[in-house]
Structure formats: structure tokens, C-alpha cells
SEFI-898028 format. One line per field, with one value per residue (C-alpha): chain; x, y, z negated. Coordinates in steps of 0.1 Angstrom, whole numbers. Layout:
// residues N
chain: (A ...)
xx: (X ...)
yy: (Y ...)
zz: (Z ...)
END
This chain:
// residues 577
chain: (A A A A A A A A A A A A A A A A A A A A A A A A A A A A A A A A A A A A A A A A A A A A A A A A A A A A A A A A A A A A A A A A A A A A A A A A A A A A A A A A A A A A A A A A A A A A A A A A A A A A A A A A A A A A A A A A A A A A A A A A A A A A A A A A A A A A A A A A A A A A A A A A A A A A A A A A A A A A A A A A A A A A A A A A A A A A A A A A A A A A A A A A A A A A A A A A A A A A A A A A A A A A A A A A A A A A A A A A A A A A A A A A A A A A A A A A A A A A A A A A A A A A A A A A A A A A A A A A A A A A A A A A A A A A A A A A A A A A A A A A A A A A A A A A A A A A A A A A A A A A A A A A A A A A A A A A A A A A A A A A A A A A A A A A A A A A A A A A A A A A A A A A A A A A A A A A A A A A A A A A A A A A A A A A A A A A A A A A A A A A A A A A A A A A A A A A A A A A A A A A A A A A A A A A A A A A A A A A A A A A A A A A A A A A A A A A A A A A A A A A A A A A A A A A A A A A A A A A A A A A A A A A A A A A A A A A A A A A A A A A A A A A A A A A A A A A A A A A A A A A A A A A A A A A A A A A A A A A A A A A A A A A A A A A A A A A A A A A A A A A A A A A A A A A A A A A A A A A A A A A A A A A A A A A A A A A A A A A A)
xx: (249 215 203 165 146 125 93 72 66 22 21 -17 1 27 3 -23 9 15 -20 -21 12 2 -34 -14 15 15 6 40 70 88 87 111 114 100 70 63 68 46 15 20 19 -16 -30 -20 -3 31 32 62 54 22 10 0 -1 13 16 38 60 62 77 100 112 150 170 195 179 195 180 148 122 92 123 136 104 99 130 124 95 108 136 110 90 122 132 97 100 68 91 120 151 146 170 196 190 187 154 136 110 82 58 68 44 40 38 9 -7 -3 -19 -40 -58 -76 -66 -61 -25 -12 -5 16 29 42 59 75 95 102 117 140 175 212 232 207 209 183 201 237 242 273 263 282 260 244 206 173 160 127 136 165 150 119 142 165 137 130 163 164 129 105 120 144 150 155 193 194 182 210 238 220 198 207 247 251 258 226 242 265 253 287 280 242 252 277 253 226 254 265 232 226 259 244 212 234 252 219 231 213 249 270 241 247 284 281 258 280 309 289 277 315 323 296 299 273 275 313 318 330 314 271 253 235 203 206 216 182 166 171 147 116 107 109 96 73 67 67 41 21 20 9 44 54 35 51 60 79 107 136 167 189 182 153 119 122 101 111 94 76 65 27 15 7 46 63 35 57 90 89 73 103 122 106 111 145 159 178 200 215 250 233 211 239 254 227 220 202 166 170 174 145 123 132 124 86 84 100 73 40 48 52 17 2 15 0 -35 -40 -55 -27 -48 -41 -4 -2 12 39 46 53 70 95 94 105 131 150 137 175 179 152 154 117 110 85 112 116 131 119 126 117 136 167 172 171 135 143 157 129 102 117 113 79 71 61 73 83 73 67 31 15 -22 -32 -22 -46 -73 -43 -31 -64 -69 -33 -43 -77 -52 -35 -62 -75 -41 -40 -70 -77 -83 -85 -65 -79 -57 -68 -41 -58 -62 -102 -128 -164 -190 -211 -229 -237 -247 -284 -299 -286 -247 -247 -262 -234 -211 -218 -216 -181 -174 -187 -169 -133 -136 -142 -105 -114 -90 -107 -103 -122 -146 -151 -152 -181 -202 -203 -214 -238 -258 -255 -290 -301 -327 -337 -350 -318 -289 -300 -307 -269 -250 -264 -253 -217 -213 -222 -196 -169 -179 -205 -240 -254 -291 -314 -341 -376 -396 -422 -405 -399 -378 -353 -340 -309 -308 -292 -275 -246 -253 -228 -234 -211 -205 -233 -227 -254 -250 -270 -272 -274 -286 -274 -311 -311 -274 -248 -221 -224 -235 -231 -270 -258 -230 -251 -278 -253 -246 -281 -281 -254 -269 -310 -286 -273 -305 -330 -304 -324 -286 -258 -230 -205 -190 -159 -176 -181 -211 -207 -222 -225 -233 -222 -197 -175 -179 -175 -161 -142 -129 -160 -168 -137 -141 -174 -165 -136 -157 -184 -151 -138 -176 -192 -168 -181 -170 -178 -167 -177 -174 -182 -199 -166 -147 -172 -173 -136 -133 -160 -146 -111 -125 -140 -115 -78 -95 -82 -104 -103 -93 -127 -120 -102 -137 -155 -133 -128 -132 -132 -133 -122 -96 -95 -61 -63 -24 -29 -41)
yy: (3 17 42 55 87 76 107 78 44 48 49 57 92 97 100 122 145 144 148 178 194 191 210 241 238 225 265 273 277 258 255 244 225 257 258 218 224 252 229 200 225 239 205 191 163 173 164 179 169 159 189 197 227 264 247 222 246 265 236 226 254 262 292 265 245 214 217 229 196 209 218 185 167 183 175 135 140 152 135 103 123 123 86 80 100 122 155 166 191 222 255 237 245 214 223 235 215 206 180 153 138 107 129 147 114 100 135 148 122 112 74 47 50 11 -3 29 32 -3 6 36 16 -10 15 26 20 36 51 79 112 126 121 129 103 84 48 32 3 -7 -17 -21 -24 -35 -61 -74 -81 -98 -121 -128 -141 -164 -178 -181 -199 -172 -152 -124 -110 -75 -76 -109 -76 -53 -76 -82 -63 -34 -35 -58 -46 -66 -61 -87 -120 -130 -105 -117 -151 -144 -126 -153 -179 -154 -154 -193 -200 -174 -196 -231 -210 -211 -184 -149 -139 -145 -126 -96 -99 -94 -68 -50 -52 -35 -9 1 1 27 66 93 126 121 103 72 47 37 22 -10 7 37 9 -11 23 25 -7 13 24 -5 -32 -7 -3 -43 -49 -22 -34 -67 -86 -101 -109 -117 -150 -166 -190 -199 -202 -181 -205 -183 -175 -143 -124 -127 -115 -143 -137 -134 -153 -119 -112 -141 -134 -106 -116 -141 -114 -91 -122 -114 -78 -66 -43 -13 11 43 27 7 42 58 35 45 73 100 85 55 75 91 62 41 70 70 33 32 58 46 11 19 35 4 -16 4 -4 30 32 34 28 64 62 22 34 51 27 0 24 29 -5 -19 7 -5 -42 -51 -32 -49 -86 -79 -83 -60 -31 -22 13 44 80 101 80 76 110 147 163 184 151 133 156 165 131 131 163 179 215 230 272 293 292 324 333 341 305 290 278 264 246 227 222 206 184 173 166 143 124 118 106 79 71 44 12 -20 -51 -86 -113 -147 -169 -181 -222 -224 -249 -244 -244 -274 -263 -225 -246 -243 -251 -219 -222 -265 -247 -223 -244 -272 -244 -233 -271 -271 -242 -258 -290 -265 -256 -220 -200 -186 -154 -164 -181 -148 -128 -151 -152 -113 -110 -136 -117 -79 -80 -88 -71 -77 -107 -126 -100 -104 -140 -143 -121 -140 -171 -158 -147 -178 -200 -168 -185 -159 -169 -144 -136 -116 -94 -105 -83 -60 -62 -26 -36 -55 -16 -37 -61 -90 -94 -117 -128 -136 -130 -106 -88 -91 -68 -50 -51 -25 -46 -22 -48 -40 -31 -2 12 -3 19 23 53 79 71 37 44 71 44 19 37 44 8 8 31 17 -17 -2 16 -17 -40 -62 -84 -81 -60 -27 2 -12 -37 -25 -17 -33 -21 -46 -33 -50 -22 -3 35 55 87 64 96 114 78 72 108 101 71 87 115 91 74 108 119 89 64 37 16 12 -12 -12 -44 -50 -87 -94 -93 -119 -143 -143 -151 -177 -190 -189 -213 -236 -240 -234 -236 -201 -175 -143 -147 -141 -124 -94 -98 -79 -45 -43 -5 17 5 -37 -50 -86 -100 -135 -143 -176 -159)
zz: (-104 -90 -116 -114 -129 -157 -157 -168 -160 -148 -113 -112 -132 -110 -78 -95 -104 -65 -57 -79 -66 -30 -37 -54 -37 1 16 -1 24 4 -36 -64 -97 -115 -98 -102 -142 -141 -118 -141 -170 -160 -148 -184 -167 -188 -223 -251 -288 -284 -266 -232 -207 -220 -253 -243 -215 -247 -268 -244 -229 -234 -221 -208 -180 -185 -224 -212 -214 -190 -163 -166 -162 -134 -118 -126 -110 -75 -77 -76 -47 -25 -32 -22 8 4 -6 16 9 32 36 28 -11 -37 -52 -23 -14 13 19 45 71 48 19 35 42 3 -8 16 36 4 6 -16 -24 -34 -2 11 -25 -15 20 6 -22 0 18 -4 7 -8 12 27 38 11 -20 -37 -60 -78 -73 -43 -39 -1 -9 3 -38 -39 -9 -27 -61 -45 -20 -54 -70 -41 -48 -86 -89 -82 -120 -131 -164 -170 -175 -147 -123 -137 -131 -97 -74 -91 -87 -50 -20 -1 37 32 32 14 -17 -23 -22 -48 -65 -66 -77 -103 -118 -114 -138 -164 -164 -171 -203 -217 -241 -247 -260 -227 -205 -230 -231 -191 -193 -220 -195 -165 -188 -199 -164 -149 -152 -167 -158 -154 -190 -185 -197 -211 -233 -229 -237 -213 -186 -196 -194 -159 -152 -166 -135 -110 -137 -135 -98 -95 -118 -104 -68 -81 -69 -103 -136 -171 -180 -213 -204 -228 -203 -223 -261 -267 -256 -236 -209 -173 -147 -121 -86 -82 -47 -31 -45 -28 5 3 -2 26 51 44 55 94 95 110 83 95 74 82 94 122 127 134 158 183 210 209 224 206 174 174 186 158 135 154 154 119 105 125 114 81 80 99 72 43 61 87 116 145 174 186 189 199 231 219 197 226 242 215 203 241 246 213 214 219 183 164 181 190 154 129 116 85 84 66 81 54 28 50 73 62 69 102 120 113 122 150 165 156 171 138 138 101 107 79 63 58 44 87 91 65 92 113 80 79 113 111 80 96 123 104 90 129 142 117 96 67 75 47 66 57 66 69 49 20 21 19 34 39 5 15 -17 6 39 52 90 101 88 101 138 141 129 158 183 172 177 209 221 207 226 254 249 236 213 182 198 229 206 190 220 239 201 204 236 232 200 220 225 191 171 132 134 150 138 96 96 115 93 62 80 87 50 38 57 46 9 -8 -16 10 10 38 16 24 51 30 -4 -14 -50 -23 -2 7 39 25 -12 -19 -52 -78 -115 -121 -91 -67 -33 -13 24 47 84 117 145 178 186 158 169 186 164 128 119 92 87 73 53 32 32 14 -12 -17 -21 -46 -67 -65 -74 -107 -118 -115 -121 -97 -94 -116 -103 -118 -103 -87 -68 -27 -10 25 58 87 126 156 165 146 139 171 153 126 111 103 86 63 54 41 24 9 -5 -17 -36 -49 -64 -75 -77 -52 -28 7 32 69 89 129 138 151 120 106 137 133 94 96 127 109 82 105 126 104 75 64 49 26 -8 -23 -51 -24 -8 -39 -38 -2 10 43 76 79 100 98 113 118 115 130 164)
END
């Protein structure tokens, strides 16, 4: 059975601990479990008897290491890092530690964490070269539980994932079958009391630090963390259903949870025994194409290493079936392997190397910088209720253009050419139109009225969104000029309360082109983010031809309600391209 670490079940926690450990930590050669206890200590991110930092290293500090609380905490917590892939073993020694490449990315680059929070525990997988455990099982976790609850009617109960995801091995079609059916003639009991007679026999069976033998409540202990993981990533939500005689919680797949669940069904998923099957070169560009896709996935910018991506991806397209892959690096291979592939060299950091450390870490946020994807799958039609001259106009030339046998993409492609001239008076008036058909009741500011700073408002009456517009006649390229002028807007916005809105919702930016130096401009936003707590998206005219074209065309949009926290620099991906 699949046991997990328990240091606490708050994700939000467990990536401020990381963050914190990586700014005291990452100019360390390497560092150990002593030094963690000691950051999380001084951070007061460790807790012993109600107290925090010396006071609590004092309370639970124990001459025996194994007794001591702080030291053990500590330990949880790496042993999390590693399963996660953002800390890797070095010198050979257990608790020597350094941070990996995606590791650097999670604490360093100053990005919201969820969606690479996401790819990392997706890419979890048992067996691995990382970690010395007893369990024998061959899984891909978080993948199995969400495609078992595609089979058993979108829900699992705690103990339904003990008996299940947590004890199969998912490589073999035959034993997940068995597993599903296993679970199906548990449900047609209808009894709470057979469920916990199984679950009492896989406890008995299992070994604990060489005792045969645990209890049903340490086994149930070990579901803390990925109930926890689940909920956090927004893939299930509870639910009361009384399949067992009783009213008990399961958990239910969320739409964005079964989205997910049916994407991992187009990935090809490999696992260390078809890794090591391969040669040499094909080895290490899977671990490249395994790694940059990973990133791509959690919404960063790739465009910089594309072509090596193709390259790898072609050279081992018999491998994957010319499918997406699914295969983590860092959570699968030791830490010189992998970075050897990537052509990240591990030399010894010393206080003359400080200004190459930077350099390296502004290197990193270059090579593969923030972006937020929007994908265009949510059933909408166009708000007749939104429509004005303007929206019915565009909408008859998108028309036109279809029954001229144009692709969206070619639709999109001739609109933005056509509007490259544009100054105020035909860019505003177009991007209110565009928002409008997207679903938001989009408005451009009046010329002269100095209480309205913003170019347009979408209005809503609870979180209405400033939008600062850049016509193609002002700049062709966002600038940094307009991103500081959004969140001017944002903050005139709260202080007159001219529209209702509240901290979390964005501040958008509009130009016809996307930043030309895009990291210098999700650095900004991310500092804007880290002071005062704002949002700020960036969209090119593109992106908005090609989500109102969407709409009028597939009738797919944005979810709107995604629409309102959007941040960073948009990449819409039209999946029906």
C-alpha cells in the first residue's frame, strides 16, 4: 500500500515552507534535515505545543533524533519536497539536499504555484530512483485515483481509495480492472461493515517500520495528504451519498477534475521500466521533453526551447505514439542524470559565485517565463442581452469570412492585420466590442472624463475589472508604461469606488502586441502581486479576436468566472483549432 508523509495537510503552507527554504538555503552546497528544522524554526512556520520558533525547537527537541519533533517535521517535509521533485539527493548521503531545476522554478521565479503544484503530483509515480521505500506497488497516484473515479461514477471514499489507487499496480490493465470491479461489488453490499472488514484485512497485511501489521487509523492517516492535494487543486469536492447504508462523505469529481481525468487519458504515460528500455540519446530527450512539457503544462512560457522540444519529441515519436508525454525527470531519476540532460551543471556554490547565482536564476526565469493558458471549452453562446451596432457589425464580418471557407485561425490572422493601423478612436471602441461578445458588460470611458483614468470598465457588481487599452497607434508592444498604468487603475478603482470590485479581481491590459521583453513584464507583475496584492493580466488583440471568434463560430468561450482572476501574460489555446 502507498503510504504518504503527513507534515500537514495546507498546501498554501507547504509552498511558503519551500519558498522560505529556498531564500535561506539555495547558496548552500547542499543542506540537510537539521538545517530545514532550524529555517522553519526561525520563519515560525513549525509549531510544537502551541509554540513556534526557538520555543518550539526547544519543546521538541529530543537527544534521540527519531524522538526529536522539530527533526522529524523537518524530514516530512523533504521527504514531500523529493516526491514532488523540487529537492534532489546529492553526494550520495540521504539527507543531503539541493534544489532541482523545477524546484528553482516553484521557488524562485516568483509564480503562482497551483498549476505546477498540479504537474508535479501528477507526476508522481512508484517505482523511482529518488526514494527507498517498502511499498511494492506500480503507480502513477494522482492519475489512477482520478481515472478510478471516471469508472465508479465520478466518486471515491476515503477507504474505497485505500483498497484502490492506493494498493494496485496501475500498469496492468488486468489489475485496474480488477480493482475497479473490486470496488463496484463493495458498492452492491451496501454495508459500511463489509468496506471496514476489507479495509481491516489490508491493514493487518501491511508492515511499519518492520512490525508487521497497522492499524486502520494509521492506514486512514495516510489519505491526509492526497485528499488533501485533490481538493486543493480543485479536482474533487465533497459530496454525501449513502452507498454503504449510511450517509457518508465521498469525494466527487469537479468538471475542471474530470477535464482532467480525461486529458490524462491522451497523454502517453511513461515509467521508469519503459525508461530504461531506451538508448542513451533517447534517454535524455525524453527527460528534456518530459521536463519542458511539464512546465508548458503548468502555464510557462516555452517558446524559447520549442525547437528543442520538436527535436526531442521527433526523435522518440516511435516512444510516445506522437502523443503529449507524461513523464516527470525529477520525480523519477536521480538528480545528476537528469540535469545532465538538461545541461544544468551542479558545481559547488561559494560566496565569489553569488553574482553568477543570480545571473543563473534570472537565467531561469528568461528561459521559461509565466504565462496564464485560457482554453476555449466552455459551452457558451453570445449575450444577445450585451449586443450593440458594433458587436451585430463584427459579428456579420466573421460570417462573411466563414462562408469564405476561412479557419478561425485565418479569420483571426486577416482581423489583426486589418486593425494594425488603428489609433484610439477605432482600437477602444473594438476592444469593448470584442469583450462584449467574450460575455462581460464591457464599457469604453468617455473622452474628457477625468473620474473615469481607465479606458474601458467591464462592469459587474461585484467584481468590476479595469482595462488600460494601448492602440497600435500609441505602441505596437505593450509596454512596462502600461502595466504600471493598470494598476494605477486598480488602485484609483478601490479608492473612489467609482464600480464595485475587491483585491483579487485582475487589472487587465490590452495592446495589439504582446510584450517584447515578456520577462521584464511578468517580473513586474509578479512584484506588483508579491507588494500589493494585485492582479494583472496582459492580453494581445489576437487573443480576443480568437475567443470571440471562438464563440461565434464553435460556440466555446472562457468560463467567465476564470475570466475575473486571470493574471500574467494570456495565452488563449483554442483546442478546437
Amino acid at each position: 500500500m502507498i503510504r504518504f508523509r503527513n507534515p500537514g495537510s495546507d498546501l498554501d503552507t507547504m509552498i511558503a515552507v519551500l519558498k522560505q527554504l529556498y531564500h535561506e538555503l539555495h547558496e548552500k552546497d547542499f543542506f540537510d534535515n537539521t538545517d530545514i528544522a532550524k529555517v522553519l524554526s526561525k520563519a515560525n512556520l513549525m509549531a510544537s505545543s502551541g509554540f513556534t520558533g526557538d520555543k518550539a525547537v526547544a519543546l521538541g527537541a529530543n537527544t534521540n533524533k527519531s524522538r526529536d519533533k522539530t527533526y522529524n517535521n523537518a524530514k516530512m517535509y523533504a521527504e514531500i519536497f523529493r516526491i514532488l521533485g523540487f529537492l534532489s539527493i546529492v553526494n550520495d548521503a540521504a539527507s543531503n539536499y539541493r534544489f532541482t531545476f523545477i524546484g528553482e522554478h516553484m521557488a524562485a521565479a516568483g509564480v503562482d504555484a497551483k498549476l505546477l503544484i498540479e504537474q508535479c503530483v501528477l507526476g508522481m509515480n512508484n517505482p523511482n530512483r529518488i526514494m527507498d521505500v517498502s511499498y511494492k506497488e506500480s503507480v502513477r497516484f494522482f492519475s489512477c485515483v482520478l481515472l478510478t473515479m471516471l469508472e465508479l461514477d465520478d466518486m471515491l471514499y476515503r477507504d474505497e481509495m485505500i483498497l484502490g489507487p492506493m494498493s494496485v499496480n496501475d500498469n496492468s490493465e488486468e489489475d485496474f480492472t480488477n480493482m475497479i470491479d473490486f470496488i463496484k461489488s463493495l458498492r452492491k453490499t451496501k454495508s459500511e461493515r463489509k468496506l471496514s472488514t476489507e479495509l481491516e484485512k489490508l491493514a493487518k497485511s501491511q508492515t511499519d517500520n518492520k512490525k508487521e501489521g497497522m492499524t486502520v487509523n494509521s492506514v486512514q492517516n495516510c489519505t491526509r495528504f492526497p485528499i488533501s492535494v485533490l481538493k486543493y487543486c480543485g479536482w474533487v469536492e465533497n459530496i454525501r451519498c449513502n452507498i454503504y447504508g449510511k450517509s457518508m462523505v465521498f469525494m466527487k469529481l469537479t468538471p475542471y477534475g474530470k477535464e482532467t481525468a480525461n486529458k490524462l487519458k491522451t497523454y502517453k504515460d511513461i515509467r521508469l521500466e519503459d525508461y530504461e528500455k531506451l538508448s542513451k540519446s533517447h534517454r535524455e530527450a525524453l527527460i528534456r521533453l518530459g521536463t519542458y512539457s511539464m512546465l508548458g503544462r503548468a502555464g510557462f512560457e516555452t517558446n524559447v526551447v520549442q525547437a528543442e522540444m520538436d527535436k526531442d519529441a521527433k526523435e522518440i515519436e516511435s516512444i510516445t505514439e506522437g502523443k503529449e508525454v507524461l513523464f516527470s525527470p525529477y520525480q523519477t531519476l536521480d538528480f545528476i542524470t537528469v540535469n545532465d540532460a538538461l545541461n544544468l551543471q551542479l558545481t559547488p556554490y561559494t560566496a565569489s559565485q553569488k553574482n553568477q547565482q543570480s545571473a543563473v536564476l534570472k537565467t531561469y526565469a528568461k528561459r521559461i517565463i509565466k504565462k496564464n493558458v485560457v482554453e476555449l471549452d466552455y459551452n457558451t453562446a453570445i449575450n444577445q442581452n450585451l449586443m450593440t451596432e458594433d458587436t451585430d457589425n463584427f459579428i456579420r464580418n466573421v460570417m462573411q469570412l466563414i462562408q469564405r471557407e476561412k479557419s478561425t485561425e485565418q479569420i483571426v490572422k486577416i482581423l489583426v492585420e486589418e486593425h494594425r493601423g488603428d489609433n484610439k478612436g477605432e482600437f477602444y471602441p473594438l476592444v469593448e466590442t470584442l469583450f462584449r461578445i467574450i460575455g462581460v458588460d464591457c464599457r469604453k470611458s468617455r473622452d474628457g472624463v477625468n473620474a473615469e483614468r481607465w479606458d474601458a470598465m467591464i462592469r459587474d457588481a461585484h467584481k468590476s475589472i479595469p482595462i488600460e487599452i494601448k492602440s497600435p497607434g500609441e505602441e505596437e508592444n505593450v509596454s512596462i508604461k502600461a502595466i504600471r498604468q493598470a494598476l494605477e487603475n486598480k488602485i484609483v478603482l478601490l479608492s473612489r469606488k467609482t464600480y464595485i470590485t475587491d483585491c483579487q479581481t485582475s487589472s487587465f491590459v490590452v495592446g495589439y502586441k504582446a510584450p517584447n521583453d515578456r520577462a521584464e513584464v511578468a517580473e513586474l507583475i509578479q512584484n506588483i502581486k508579491e507588494t500589493y496584492g494585485y492582479k494583472i493580466a496582459v492580453f494581445d488583440i489576437a487573443s480576443l479576436f480568437l475567443m470571440a471568434v471562438n464563440i461565434i463560430v464553435n460556440k466555446k468561450g472562457i468560463n467567465i468566472e476564470k475570466l475575473y482572476g486571470l493574471e500574467g501574460i494570456v495565452n488563449v489555446k483554442d483546442i478546437d483549432c
